[in-house]
C-alpha positions in Angstrom: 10.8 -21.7 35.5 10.0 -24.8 33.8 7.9 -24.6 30.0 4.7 -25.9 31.5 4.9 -23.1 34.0 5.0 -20.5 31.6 1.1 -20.9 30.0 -1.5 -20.1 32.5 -4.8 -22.2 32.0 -6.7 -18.6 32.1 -6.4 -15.0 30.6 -3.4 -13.8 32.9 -1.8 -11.5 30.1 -4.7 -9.3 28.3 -3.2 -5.4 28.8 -1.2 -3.8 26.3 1.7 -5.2 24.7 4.2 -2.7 24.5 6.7 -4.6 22.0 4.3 -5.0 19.6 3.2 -1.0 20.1 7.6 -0.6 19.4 7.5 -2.7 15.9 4.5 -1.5 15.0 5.5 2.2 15.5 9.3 1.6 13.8 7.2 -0.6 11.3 5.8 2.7 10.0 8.6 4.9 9.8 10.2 2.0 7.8 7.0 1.9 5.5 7.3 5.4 4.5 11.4 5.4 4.2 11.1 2.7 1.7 7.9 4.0 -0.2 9.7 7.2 -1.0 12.8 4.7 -2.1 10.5 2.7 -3.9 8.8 4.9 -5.8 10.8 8.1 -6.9 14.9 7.0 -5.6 17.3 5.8 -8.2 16.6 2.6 -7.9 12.9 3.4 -9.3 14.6 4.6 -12.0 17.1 2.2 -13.7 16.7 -1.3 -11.1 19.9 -0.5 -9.1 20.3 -0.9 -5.5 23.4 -0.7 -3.1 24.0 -2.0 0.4 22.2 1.3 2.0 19.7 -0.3 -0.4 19.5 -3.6 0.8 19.5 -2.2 4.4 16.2 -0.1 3.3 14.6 -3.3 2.0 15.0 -5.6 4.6 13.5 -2.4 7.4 10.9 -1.6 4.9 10.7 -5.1 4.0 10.1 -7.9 6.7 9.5 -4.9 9.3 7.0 -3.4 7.9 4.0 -4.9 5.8 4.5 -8.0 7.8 4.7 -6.5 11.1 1.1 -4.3 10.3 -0.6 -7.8 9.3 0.6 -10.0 12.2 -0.1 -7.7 14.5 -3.7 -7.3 12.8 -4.1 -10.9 13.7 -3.1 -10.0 17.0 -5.8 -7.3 17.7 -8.0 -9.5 16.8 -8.1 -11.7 19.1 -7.1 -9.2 21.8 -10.2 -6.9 20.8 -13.4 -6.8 22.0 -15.5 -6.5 18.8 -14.2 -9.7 16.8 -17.7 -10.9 16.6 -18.1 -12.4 12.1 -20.2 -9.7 12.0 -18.4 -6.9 13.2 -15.3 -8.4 11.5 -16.8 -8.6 8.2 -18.5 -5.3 8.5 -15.0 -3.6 9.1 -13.5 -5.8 6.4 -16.3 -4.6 3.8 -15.6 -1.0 5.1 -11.7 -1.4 4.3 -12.2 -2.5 1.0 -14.6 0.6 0.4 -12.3 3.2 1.6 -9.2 1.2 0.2 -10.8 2.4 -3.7 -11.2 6.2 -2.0 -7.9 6.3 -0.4 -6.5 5.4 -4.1 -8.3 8.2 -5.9 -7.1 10.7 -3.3 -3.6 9.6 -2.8 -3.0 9.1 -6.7 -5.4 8.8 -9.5 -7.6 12.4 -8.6 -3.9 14.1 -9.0 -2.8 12.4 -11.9 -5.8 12.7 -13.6 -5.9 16.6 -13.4 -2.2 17.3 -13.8 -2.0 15.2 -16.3 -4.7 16.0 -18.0 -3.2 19.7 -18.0 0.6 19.1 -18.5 -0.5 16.2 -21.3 1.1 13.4 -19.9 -2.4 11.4 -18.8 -3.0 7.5 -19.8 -5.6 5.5 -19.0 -4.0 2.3 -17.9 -2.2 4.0 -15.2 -5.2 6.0 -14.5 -7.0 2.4 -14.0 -3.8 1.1 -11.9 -3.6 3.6 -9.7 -6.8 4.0 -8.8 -7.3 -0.3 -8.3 -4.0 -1.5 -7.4 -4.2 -3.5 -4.5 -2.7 -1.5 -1.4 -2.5 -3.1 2.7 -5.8 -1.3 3.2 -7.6 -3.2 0.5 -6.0 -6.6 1.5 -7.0 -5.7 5.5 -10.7 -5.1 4.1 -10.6 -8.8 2.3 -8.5 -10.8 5.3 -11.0 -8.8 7.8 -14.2 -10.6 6.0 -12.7 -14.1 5.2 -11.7 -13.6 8.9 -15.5 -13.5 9.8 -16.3 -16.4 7.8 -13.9 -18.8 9.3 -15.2 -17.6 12.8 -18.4 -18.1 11.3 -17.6 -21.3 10.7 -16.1 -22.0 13.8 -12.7 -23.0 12.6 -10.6 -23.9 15.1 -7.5 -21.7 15.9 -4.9 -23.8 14.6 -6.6 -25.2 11.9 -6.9 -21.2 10.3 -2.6 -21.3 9.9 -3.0 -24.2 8.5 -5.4 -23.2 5.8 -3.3 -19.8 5.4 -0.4 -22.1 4.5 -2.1 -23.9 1.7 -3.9 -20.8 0.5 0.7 -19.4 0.3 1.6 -22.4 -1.7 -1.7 -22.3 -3.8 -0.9 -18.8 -4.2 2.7 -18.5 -4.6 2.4 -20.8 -8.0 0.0 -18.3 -9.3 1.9 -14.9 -11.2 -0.2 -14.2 -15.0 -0.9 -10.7 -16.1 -5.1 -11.3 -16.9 -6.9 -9.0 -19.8 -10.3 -9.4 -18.2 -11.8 -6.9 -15.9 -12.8 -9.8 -13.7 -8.9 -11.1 -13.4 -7.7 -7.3 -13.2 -10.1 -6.1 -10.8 -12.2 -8.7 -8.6 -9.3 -12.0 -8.9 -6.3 -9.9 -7.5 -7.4 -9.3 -4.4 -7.2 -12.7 -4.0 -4.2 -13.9 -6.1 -1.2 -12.3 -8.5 -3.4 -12.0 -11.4 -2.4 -8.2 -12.1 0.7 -6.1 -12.1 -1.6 -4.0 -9.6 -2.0 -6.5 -7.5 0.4 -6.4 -4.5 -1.3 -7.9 -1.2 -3.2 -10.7 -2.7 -5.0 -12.5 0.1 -3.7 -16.4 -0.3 0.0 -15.2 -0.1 -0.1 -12.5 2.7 -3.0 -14.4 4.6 -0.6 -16.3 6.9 0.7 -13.4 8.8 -2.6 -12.3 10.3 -2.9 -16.1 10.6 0.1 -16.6 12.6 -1.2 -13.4 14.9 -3.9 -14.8 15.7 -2.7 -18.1 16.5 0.6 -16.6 18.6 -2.0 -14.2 20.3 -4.1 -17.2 21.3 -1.2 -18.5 23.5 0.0 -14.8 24.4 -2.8 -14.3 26.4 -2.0 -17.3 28.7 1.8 -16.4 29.5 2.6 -15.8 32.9 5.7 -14.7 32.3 6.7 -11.9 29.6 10.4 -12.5 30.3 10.7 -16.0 30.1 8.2 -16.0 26.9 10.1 -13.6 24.7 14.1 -15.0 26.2 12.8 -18.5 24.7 11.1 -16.4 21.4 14.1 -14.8 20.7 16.3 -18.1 20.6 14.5 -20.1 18.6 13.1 -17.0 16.0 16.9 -16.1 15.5 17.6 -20.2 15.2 15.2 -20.6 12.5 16.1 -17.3 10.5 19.9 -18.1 10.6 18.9 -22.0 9.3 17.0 -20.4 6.8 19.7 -18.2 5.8 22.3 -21.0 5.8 20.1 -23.6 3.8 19.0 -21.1 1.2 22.7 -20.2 1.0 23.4 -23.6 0.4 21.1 -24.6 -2.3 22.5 -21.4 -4.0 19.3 -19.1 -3.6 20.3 -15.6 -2.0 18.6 -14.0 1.2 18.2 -11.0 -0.2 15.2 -12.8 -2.1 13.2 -12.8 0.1 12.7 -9.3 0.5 14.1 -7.5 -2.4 11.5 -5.0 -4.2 13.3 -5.6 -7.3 11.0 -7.2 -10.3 8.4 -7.5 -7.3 10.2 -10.4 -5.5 9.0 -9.0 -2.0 5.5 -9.4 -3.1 5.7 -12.6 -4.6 5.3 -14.7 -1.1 6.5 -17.9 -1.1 6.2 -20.5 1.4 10.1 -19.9 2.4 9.9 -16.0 2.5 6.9 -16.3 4.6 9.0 -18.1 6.6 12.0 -15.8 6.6 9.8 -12.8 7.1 7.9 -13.9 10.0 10.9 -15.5 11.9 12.8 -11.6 12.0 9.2 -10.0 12.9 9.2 -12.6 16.2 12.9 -12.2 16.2 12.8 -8.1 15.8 9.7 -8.5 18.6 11.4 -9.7 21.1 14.6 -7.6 20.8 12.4 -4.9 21.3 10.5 -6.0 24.3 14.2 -6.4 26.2 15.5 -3.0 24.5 12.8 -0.4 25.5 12.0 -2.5 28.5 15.6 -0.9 29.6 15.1 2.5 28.0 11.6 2.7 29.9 10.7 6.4 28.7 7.0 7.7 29.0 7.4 10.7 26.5 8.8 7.6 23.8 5.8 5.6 25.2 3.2 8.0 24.8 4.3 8.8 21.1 4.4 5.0 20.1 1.4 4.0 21.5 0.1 7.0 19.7 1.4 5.6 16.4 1.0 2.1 17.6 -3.3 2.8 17.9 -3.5 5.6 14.7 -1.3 2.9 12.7 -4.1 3.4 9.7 -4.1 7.1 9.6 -0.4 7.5 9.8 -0.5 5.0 7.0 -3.0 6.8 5.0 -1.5 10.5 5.3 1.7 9.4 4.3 0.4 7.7 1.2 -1.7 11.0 0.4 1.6 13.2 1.0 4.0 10.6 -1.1 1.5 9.6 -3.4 0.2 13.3 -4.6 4.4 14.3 -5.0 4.3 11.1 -7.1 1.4 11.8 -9.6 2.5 15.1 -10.1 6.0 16.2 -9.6 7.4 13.2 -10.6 5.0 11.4 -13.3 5.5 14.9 -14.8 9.1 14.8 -15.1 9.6 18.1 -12.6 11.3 15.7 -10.0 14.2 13.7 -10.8 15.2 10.3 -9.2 17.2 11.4 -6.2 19.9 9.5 -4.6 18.8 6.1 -2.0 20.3 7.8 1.0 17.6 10.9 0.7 15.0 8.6 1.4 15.8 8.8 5.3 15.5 12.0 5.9 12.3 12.2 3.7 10.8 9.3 5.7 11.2 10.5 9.0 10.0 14.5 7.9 6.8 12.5 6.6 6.4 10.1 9.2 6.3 12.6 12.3 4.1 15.1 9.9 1.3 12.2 9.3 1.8 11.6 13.0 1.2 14.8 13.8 -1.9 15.2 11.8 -3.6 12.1 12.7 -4.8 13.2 15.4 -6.9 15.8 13.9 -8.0 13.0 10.8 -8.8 11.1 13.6 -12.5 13.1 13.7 -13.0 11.9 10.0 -11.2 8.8 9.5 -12.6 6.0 11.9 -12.0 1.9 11.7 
């Protein structure tokens, strides 16, 4: 089939796209293995990792936080209420609930037990209950969304502004004393510890989703698209590999949690991340298109459209264990390796209870 034959002039592929609903759905499970690594494993302890480790990183790394916000930018386009309105009425919504979500999953817990057991502090009172989570960077990309729409920006021109807004940002790592800098600036850039997801260095995944979903929705063929995906996504990852390799920077950069490298988005992670999601995409596509189960498909389409509950139970679960068990000193650092089995436990227990959330949480 020749390349010109492959893009429709109309809407020929608008149903469901099951290899997104895969990575999104593994994305997850990856998200809560690593946050229970992240946050109470060894190498939360003393800095330490291994190549179990490593392995946890890139999962939890490239395949998760990335997948959730490229395939925001996908749903976007593919959804029916993408109106600036409704987009920045969602986005405001987000950012509201992201401040809730941080008071239940942390800072309520740690404020009692640690009130009681004597081990409270303000400052980590004040960081858990503002640090800036995926939620409360969805809430902020959701509104500057609905402006550029507003604005009628064209689709390619709104990568192209996410990639100046990732250099701008990726220059930008101080630690500011003002409330303004702490509170309001890190949503949009590193100015804070707390301040994980800023908007100008995360901004060009949903970017790229909606861009790639533009295109997406005119390919005849699903085959053809994602044999041609996967050649050039693992081309460009290997190059990357080999020329970061060769100026002496390692891979493992480019996700590492370590001293917050992951969240420090660079032009060249960016790059690296969002080659494996397109990569890791299409691998599934061919994978489960063989497997081709209805019980798998009905549990990760499940996952795939509660994606924000799961997320938001898991957090509560990990996040309450954290503030009190371990910010108490009752729960050692257990080895990496116990992360897995923790992860999955969670992940099919938030999955499981998201669909009785469901009645309270709604985005």
């Amino acid at each position: 089939m020749p390349l010109k034959s492959l893009v429709s002039e109309d809407f020929v592929n608008t149903g469901r796209q099951k290899s997104i609903d895969y990575i999104k759905a593994f994305g997850i499970l990856y998200m809560v293995i690593i946050h229970w690594y992240e946050e109470m494993s060894v190498c939360y302890a003393d800095g330490t990792t291994s190549v179990l480790g490593y392995i946890i990183e890139f999962l939890g790394g490239p395949l998760a936080a990335p997948v959730f916000m490229y395939a925001m930018g996908l749903g976007i386009v593919y959804s029916k209420h993408r109106s600036p309105k409704e987009l920045f009425i969602r986005g405001l919504k987000l950012l509201a609930f992201s401040y809730i979500f941080n008071l239940i999953r942390l800072s309520a817990s740690y404020l009692i037990v640690g009130k009681i057991a004597g081990y409270f502090d303000l400052d980590t009172f004040l960081y858990y209950t503002f640090n800036v989570d995926i939620l409360s960077f969805c809430g902020v990309a959701f509104m500057f969304t609905a402006l550029l729409k507003k604005l009628n920006i064209h689709v390619w021109a709104v990568p192209q502004a996410a990639i100046i807004m990732l250099i701008i940002g990726s220059f930008i790592n101080f630690e500011s004393t003002t409330i303004f800098g702490k509170y309001i600036l890190a949503l949009f850039v590193k100015s804070s510890e707390l301040s994980y997801f800023p908007l100008f260095n995360w901004y060009i995944y949903p970017a790229m989703g909606m861009l790639s979903a533009r295109y997406l929705k005119q390919i005849v063929s699903q085959d053809r698209w994602h044999k041609i995906s996967l050649r050039i996504s693992f081309a460009f990852t290997i190059g990357i590999i080999a020329g970061a390799m060769f100026y002496g920077i390692s891979p493992i950069q480019f996700f590492t949690i370590y001293d917050d490298i992951y969240y420090l988005v660079n032009f060249i992670s960016a790059l690296f991340c969002f080659n494996v999601v397109v990569l890791c995409e299409s691998l599934f596509y061919f994978a489960f298109k063989k497997i081709n189960s209805e019980k798998l498909d009905k549990l990760v389409f499940f996952m795939s459209d509660n994606l924000n509950t799961i997320y938001i139970i898991q957090w509560i679960i990990i996040g309450n264990v954290l503030t009190t068990l371990f910010e108490g000193g009752w729960l050692q650092p257990f080895p990496i390796w116990v992360s897995i089995p923790l992860g999955i436990i969670v992940t099919l227990i938030a999955t499981y209870l998201a669909k009785y959330a469901n009645k309270i949480l709604k985005f």
